[in-house]
N, C-alpha and C positions, 0 to 999 in steps of 0.2 A: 504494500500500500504506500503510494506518495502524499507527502502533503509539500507545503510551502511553510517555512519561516517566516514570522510576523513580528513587527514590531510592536512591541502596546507600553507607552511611558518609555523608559529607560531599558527597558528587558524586551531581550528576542524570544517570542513563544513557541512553541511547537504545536497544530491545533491536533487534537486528538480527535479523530472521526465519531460521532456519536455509536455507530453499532462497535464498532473497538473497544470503544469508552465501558459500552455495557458488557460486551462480553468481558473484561478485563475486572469488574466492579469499579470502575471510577468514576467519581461526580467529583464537583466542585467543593475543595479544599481536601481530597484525599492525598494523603502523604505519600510521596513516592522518593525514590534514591537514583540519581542521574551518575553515572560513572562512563568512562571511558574503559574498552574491553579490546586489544586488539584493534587497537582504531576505529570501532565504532561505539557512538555513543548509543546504552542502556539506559535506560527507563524501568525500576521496577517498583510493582505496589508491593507498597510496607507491609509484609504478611502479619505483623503484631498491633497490625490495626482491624483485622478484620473484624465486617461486620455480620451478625446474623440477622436473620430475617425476625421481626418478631412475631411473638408467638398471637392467636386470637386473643387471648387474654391479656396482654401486653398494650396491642391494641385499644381495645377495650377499657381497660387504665387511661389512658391518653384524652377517651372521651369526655367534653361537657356537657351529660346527661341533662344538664337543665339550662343547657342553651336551646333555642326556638327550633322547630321544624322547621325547614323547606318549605315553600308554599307547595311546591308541585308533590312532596310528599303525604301535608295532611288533604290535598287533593285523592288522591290516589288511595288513603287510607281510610277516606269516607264515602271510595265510589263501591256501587255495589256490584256484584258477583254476573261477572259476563259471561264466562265457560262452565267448567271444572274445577275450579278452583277449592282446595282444602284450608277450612281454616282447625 
């Protein structure tokens, strides 16, 4: 894969292609370690940062149970039963 060198401020970037980025685990401000190997320059993600996925319950914690619905939600939740549906 190629890209192009960029400048942004003072510092030359390297961009990282968004489907690399993801299959690699990389977003913005994940730490990596740039070394010189044989003449070419390495990039690699800092494996003692990894992150896991959290879990449903994790989740879940995260939430403001008694922040407002969606409109389109208590829409939906007070339309009545158009198929099969199980409550």
């Amino acid at each position: 894969m190629k890209t192009n060198v960029k400048k942004i401020g003072d510092e030359l970037v390297i961009p990282v292609p968004d489907n690399l980025a993801h299959h690699m685990g990389i977003s913005l401000g994940t730490p990596i370690t740039i070394e010189i190997n044989n003449g070419s320059l390495v990039a690699t993600v800092n494996c003692s940062q990894e992150r896991k996925s959290p879990t449903l319950k994790e989740m879940i914690a995260m939430c403001d149970l008694s922040a407002p619905s969606h409109p389109d939600l208590v829409a939906f939740d007070g339309a009545p039963a158009k198929g099969k549906e199980l409550l």
